[in-house]
C-alpha positions in Angstrom: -8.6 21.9 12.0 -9.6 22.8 8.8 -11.8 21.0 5.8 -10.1 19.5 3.1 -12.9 21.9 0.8 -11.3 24.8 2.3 -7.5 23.7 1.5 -8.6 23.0 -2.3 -10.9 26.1 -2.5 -7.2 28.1 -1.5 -5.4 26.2 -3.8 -7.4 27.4 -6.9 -7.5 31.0 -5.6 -3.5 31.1 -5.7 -3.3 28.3 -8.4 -5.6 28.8 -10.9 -3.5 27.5 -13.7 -1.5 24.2 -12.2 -2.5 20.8 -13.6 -4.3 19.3 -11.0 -4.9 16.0 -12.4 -2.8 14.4 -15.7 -3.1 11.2 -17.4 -0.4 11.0 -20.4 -0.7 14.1 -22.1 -4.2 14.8 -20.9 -4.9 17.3 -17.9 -7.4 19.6 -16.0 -5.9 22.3 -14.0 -7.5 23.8 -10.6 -9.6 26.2 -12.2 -11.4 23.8 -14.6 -11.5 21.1 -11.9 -13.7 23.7 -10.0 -15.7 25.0 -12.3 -16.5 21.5 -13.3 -17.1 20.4 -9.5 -19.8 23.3 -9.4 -21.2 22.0 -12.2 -21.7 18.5 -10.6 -22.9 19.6 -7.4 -25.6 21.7 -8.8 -27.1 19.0 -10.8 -27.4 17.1 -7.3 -29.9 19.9 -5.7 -32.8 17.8 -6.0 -31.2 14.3 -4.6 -31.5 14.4 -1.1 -29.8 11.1 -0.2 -26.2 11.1 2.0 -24.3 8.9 -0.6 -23.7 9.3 -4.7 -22.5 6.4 -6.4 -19.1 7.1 -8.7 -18.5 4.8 -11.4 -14.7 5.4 -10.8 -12.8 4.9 -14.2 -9.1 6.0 -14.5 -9.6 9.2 -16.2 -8.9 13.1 -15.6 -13.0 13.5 -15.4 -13.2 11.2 -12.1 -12.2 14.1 -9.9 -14.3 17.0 -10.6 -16.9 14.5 -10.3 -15.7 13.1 -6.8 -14.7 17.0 -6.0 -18.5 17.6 -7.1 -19.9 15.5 -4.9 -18.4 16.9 -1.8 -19.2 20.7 -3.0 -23.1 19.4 -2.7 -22.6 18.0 0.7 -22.6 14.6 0.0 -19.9 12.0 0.4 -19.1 9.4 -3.1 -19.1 5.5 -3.5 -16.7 3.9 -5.6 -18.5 1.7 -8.1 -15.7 -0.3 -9.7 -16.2 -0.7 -13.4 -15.2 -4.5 -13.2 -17.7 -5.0 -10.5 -20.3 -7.8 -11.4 -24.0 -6.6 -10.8 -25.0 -8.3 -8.1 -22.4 -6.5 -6.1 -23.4 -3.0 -7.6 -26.7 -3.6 -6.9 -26.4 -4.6 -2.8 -24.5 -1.8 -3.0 -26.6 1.2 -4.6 -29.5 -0.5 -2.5 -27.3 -0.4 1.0 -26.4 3.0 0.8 -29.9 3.7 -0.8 -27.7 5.9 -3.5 -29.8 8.0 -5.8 -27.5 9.2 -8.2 -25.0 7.5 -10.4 -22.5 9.6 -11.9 -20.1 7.9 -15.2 -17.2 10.1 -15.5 -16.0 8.4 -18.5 -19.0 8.7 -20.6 -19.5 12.1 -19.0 -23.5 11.4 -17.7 -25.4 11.8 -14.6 -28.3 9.5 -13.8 -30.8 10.5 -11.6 -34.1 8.8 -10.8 -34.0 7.6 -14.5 -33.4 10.3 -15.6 -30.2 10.9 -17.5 -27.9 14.2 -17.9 -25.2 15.3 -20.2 -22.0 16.8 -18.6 -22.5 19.2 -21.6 -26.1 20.0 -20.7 -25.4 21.8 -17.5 -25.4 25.1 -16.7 -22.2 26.4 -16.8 -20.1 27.7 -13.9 -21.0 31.4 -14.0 -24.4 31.0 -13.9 -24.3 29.2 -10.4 -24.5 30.6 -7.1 -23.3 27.7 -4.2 -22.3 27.8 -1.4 -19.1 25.5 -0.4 -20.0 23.6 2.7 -17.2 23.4 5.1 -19.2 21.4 8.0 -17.1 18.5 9.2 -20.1 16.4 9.7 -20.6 16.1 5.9 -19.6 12.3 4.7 -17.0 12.0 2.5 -16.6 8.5 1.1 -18.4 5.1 1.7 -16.0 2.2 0.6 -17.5 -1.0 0.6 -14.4 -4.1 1.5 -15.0 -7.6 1.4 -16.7 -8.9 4.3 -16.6 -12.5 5.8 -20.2 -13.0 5.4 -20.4 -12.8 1.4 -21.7 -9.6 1.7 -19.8 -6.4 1.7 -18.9 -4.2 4.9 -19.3 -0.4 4.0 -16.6 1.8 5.9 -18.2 5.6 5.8 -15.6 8.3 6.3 -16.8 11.9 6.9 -14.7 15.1 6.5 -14.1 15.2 10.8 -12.0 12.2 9.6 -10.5 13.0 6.6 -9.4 17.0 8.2 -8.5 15.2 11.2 -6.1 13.0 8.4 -4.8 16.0 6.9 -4.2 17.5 9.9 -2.2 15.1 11.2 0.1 14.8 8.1 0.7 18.1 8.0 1.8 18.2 11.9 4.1 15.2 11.2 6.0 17.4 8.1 7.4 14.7 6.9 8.1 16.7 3.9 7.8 20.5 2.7 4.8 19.7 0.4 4.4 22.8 -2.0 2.6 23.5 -5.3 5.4 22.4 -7.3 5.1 18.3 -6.1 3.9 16.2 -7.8 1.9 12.8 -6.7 1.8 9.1 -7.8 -1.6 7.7 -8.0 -1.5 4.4 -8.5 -4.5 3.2 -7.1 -8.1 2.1 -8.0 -10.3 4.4 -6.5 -12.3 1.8 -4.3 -9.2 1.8 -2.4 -8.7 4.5 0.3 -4.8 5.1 -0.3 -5.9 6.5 -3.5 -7.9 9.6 -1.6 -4.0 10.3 -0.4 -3.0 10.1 -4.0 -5.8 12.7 -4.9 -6.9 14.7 -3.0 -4.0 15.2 -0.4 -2.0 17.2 -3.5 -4.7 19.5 -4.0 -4.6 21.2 -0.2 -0.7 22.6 -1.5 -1.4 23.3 -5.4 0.3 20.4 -6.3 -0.9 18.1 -8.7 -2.0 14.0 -9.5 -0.4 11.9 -12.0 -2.4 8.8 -12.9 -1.5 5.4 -14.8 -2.1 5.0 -18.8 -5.1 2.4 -18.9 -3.4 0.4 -21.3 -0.2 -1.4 -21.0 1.6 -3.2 -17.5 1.3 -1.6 -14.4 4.6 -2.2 -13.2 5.8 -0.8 -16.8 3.7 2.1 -16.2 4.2 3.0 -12.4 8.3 3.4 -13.8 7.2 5.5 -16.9 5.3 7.8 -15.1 7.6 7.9 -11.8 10.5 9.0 -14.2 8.9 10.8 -17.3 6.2 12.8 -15.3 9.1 13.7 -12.9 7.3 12.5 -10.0 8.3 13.9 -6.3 5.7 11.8 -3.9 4.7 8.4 -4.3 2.6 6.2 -1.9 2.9 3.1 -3.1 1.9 -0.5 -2.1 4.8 -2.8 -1.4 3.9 -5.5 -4.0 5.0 -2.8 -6.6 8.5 -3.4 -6.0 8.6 -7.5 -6.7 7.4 -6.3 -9.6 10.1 -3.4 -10.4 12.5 -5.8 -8.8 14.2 -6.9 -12.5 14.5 -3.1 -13.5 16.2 -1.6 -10.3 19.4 -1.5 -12.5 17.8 0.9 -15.1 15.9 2.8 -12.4 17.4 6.5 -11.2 14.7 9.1 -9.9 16.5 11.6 -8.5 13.7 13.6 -8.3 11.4 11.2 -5.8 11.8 13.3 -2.6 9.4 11.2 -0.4 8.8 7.5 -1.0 5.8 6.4 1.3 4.8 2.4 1.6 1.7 0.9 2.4 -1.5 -1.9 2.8 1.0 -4.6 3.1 4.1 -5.9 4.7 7.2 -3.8 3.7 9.9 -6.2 3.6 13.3 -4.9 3.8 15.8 -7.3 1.5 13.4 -5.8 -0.9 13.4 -2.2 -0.1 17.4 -2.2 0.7 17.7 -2.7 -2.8 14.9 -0.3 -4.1 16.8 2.5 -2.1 19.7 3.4 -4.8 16.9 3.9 -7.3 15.7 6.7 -5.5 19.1 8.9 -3.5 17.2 11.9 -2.7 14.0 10.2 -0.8 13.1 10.1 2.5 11.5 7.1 2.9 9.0 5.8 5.2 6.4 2.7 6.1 2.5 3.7 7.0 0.1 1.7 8.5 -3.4 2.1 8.8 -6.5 0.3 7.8 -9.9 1.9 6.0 -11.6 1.8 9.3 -9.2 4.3 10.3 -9.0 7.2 7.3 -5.8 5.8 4.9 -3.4 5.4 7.4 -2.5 6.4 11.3 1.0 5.5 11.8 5.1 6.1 10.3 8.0 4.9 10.7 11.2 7.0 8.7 13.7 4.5 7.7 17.1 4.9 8.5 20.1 2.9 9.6 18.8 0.9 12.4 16.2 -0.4 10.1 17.5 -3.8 9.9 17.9 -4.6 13.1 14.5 -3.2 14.0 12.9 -5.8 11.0 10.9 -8.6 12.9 11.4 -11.4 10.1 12.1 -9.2 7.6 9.4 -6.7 8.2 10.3 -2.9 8.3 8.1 -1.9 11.9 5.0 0.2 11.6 6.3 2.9 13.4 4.4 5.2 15.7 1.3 6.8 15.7 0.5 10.0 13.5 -0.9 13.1 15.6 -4.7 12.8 17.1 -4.1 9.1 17.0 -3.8 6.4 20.3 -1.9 3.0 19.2 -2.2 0.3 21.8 -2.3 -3.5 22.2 -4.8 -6.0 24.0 -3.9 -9.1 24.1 -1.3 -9.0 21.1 -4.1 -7.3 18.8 -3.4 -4.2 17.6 -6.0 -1.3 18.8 -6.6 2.1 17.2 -8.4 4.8 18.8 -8.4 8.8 17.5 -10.3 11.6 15.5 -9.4 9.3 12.3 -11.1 6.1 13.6 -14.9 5.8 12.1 -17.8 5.4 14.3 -19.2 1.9 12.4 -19.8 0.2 9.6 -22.7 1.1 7.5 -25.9 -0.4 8.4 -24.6 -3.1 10.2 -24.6 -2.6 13.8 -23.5 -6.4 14.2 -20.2 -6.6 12.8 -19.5 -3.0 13.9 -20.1 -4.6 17.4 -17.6 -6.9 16.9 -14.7 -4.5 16.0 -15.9 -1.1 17.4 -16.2 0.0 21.0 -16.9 3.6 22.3 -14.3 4.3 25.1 -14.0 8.1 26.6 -16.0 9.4 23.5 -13.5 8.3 21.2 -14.0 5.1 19.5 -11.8 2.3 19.3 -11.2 -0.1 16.3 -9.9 -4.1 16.4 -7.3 -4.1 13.6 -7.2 -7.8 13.8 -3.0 -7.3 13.3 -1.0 -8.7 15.9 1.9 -6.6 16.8 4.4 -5.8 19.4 5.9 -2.8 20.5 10.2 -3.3 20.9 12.5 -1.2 22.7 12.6 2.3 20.7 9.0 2.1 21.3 8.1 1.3 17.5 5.3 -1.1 16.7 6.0 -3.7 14.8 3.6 -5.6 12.6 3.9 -9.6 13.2 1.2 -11.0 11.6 -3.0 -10.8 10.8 -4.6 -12.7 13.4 -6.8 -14.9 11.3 -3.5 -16.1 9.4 -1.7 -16.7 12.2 -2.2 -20.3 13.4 -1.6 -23.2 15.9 -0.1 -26.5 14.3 0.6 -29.2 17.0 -0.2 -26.6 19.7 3.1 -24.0 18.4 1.6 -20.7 17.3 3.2 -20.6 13.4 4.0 -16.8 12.0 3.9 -17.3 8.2 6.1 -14.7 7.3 9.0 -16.6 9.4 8.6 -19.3 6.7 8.3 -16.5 4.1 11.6 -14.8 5.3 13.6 -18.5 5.6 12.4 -18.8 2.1 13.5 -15.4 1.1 17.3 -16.5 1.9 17.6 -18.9 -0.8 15.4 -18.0 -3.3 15.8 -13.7 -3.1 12.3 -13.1 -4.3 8.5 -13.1 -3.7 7.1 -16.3 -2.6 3.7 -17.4 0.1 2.9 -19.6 2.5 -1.0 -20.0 3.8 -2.4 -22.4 6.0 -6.0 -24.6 5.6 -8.2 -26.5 6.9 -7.3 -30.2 6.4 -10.6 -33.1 7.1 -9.0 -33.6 10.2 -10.1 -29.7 11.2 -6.4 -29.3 11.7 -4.0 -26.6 10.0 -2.3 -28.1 7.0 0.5 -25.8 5.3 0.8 -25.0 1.9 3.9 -23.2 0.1 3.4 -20.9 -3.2 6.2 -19.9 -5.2 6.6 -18.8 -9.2 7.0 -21.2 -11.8 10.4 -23.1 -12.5 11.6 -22.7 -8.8 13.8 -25.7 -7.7 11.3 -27.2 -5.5 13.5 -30.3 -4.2 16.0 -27.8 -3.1 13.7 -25.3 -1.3 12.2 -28.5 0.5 15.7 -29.3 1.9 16.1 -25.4 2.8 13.2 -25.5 4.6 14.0 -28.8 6.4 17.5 -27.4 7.5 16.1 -23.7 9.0 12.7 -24.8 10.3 11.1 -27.0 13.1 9.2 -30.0 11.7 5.8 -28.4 12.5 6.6 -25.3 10.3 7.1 -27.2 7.0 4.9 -27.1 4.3 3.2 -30.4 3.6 3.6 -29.0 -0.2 5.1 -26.1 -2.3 3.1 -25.4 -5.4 4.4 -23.7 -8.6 2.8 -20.4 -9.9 2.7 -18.4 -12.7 1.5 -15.0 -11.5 0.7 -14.4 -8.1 -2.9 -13.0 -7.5 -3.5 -9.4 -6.9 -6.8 -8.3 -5.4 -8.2 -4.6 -7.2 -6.4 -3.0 -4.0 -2.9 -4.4 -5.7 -2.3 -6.0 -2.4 -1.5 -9.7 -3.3 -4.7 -11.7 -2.7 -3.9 -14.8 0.1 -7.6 -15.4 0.3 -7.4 -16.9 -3.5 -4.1 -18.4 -2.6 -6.0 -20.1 0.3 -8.5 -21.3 -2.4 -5.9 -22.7 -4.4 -4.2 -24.6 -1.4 -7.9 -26.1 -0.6 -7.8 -27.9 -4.0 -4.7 -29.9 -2.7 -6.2 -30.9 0.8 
């Protein structure tokens, strides 16, 4: 098993010249990417903390300073440039972070004291050596936790090889140093270190979003006019693309991957003639667990393998263990971290050490059906009890689906009575009367909502996933 460092090192010995990273007509190829990652990680000699904060802007110059950071043995936090500074500040303070590095504005702050990108010494007068010790961290990304405060999930290299690995086992796909890769991403989501740094172990290069514009307009441009031949994407992306499928054709997409949310498959059935020549396939994994740990190809027997409209999670990459206890989902493997970051309590909650390998409580309730693929049902602190029946929301969601043939939610809350009320969101000028009769003819009583509430835009959260928690707010309002 070999570090990702060493992969990338190879690929800018035999690729010196391939674009490694592009943004419209901007790029960096290998060589430069190196020489400006050397650059980086020699200006950190004299910080000896584990973790360098990265303000991570959407621009070409964010990876030679994430590359950097790992070339100086140190792993990178993703500071968000939306991020209020409260929430910067628990952060740099948690990880005790010495360093900030702006990629954008091309300056390195250390200990108050500020650096130029174009004040350090350049590449040739450097002597480093690349450290390829597994025990090195490799990224601290902080999620929202239940507390208010943020949990920090650290990944070090024995992950992210063991990751790498594991992909390359599974072949899904010849991956060469002529493919190139969607990144779609913000880089305080862990889908986006598949997006950039996977590439780089075969030559192959990054394609990232304009800033400007709509993402759903700009995910299409760049899949079709940067001839892109992998793309990970979240599911959401195609309710969004769902209006354009007619005007879509990308022959060239040779391996489609979905992710971070529920795939649903009236959606994807008609997303498949946009792209003839993919394989296609669903991932699964959570942070805790190093991007994602399981697959599942689709194929003809996909729709009969859909539990409420859901395309299964599959089964488990190499060097990873899927299991249930007590209908919660259960990962154990070389990809599963040991803990969150200073914070022994939650990690108690949701970590146990089993054999020597540790074990992580997804909080997804699955089951496992006769081909021996796991299917995702539902999270287990949205699944609820109303009038003692255990209610899946994306039944209602798929019920809904059948009249209305596109994206709407349902969430449960809280009620004064500390009883489950449910709440229905779907977009603005739906026909609410007849979805409320819908409803009434396909569901139990205890399964309809006590209200359906119009909406303009459905809330993303910075992952892209959409954002139940605010939906959840919303339905509060109404209680």
């Amino acid at each position: 098993m070999k570090p990702i460092l060493e992969y990338i090192q190879q690929s800018v010995e035999n690729y010196p010249q391939n674009i490694a990273i592009q943004q419209n007509e901007r790029f960096l190829s290998y060589q430069q990417i190196w020489n400006q990652a050397i650059e980086i990680a020699h200006s950190l000699k004299n910080d000896n903390s584990q973790w360098v904060a990265v303000k991570v802007y959407k621009c070409v110059d964010l990876l030679p300073a994430l590359l950097g950071c790992w070339i100086a043995g140190k792993g990178y936090v993703p500071i968000h440039p939306t991020y209020p500074t409260e929430r910067v500040q628990f952060i740099l303070k948690d990880c005790q972070a010495q360093t900030v590095i702006d990629p954008q504005n091309q300056t390195i702050v250390h200990s108050n004291t500020l650096i130029h990108w174009k004040n350090l010494k350049t590449f040739e007068e450097i002597q480093i050596s690349i450290p390829l010790d597994l025990k090195n961290p490799a990224y601290l990304l902080f999620t929202s936790g239940s507390t208010g405060k943020p949990k920090g999930v650290p990944i070090y290299h024995t992950q992210l090889a063991t990751f790498v690995d594991a992909m390359i086992l599974h072949h899904p796909v010849n991956f060469s140093e002529k493919d190139k890769f969607l990144q779609m991403f913000e880089f305080t989501f862990d889908l986006s270190v598949f997006s950039t740094f996977f590439p780089l172990c075969f030559g192959a290069s990054t394609h990232l979003l304009p800033n400007e514009g709509i993402a759903a307009f700009n995910i299409a441009q760049v899949l079709e006019e940067q001839n892109v031949t992998i793309a990970l994407m979240v599911p959401s992306v195609l309710n969004y693309l769902k209006p354009y499928f007619d005007e879509i054709h990308l022959p060239q997409l040779r391996y489609n991957l979905f992710c971070g949310e529920p795939l649903k498959w009236n959606v994807l059935k008609e997303w498949k003639p946009c792209i003839p020549n993919a394989y296609i396939e669903n991932v699964y994994g959570p942070t805790e667990a190093t991007i994602f740990v399981s697959y599942y190809p689709i194929s003809d027997k996909t729709e009969q393998e859909c539990w409420n409209d859901i395309v299964p999670i599959g089964k488990p990459l190499p060097h990873t263990y899927l299991y249930l206890l007590n209908e919660e989902l259960i990962i154990s493997g070389g990809q599963v971290t040991s803990g969150y970051w200073n914070n022994p309590q939650k990690s108690q909650e949701v970590f146990f050490e089993k054999d020597g390998t540790f074990h992580y409580k997804t909080g997804d309730i699955c089951k496992i059906n006769e081909n021996e693929n796991f299917l995702y049902i539902e999270r287990k602190d949205f699944q609820v009890k109303i009038d003692g029946y255990r209610v899946e929301l994306s039944e209602i969601e798929k019920v809904a689906y059948e009249l209305l043939k596109e994206e709407s939610v349902a969430v449960a809350v809280l009620n004064a009575q500390n009883s489950f009320s449910l709440h229905y969101f779907v977009k603005k000028g739906t026909d609410k009367i007849t979805l409320q009769k819908h409803f009434e003819k396909y569901l139990p009583p205890y399964m309809l909502p006590k209200q359906i509430h119009e909406i303009e835009h459905f809330p993303v959260n910075l992952s892209g996933k959409l954002d139940r928690k605010q939906l959840m707010e919303i339905a509060k309002t109404y209680v």
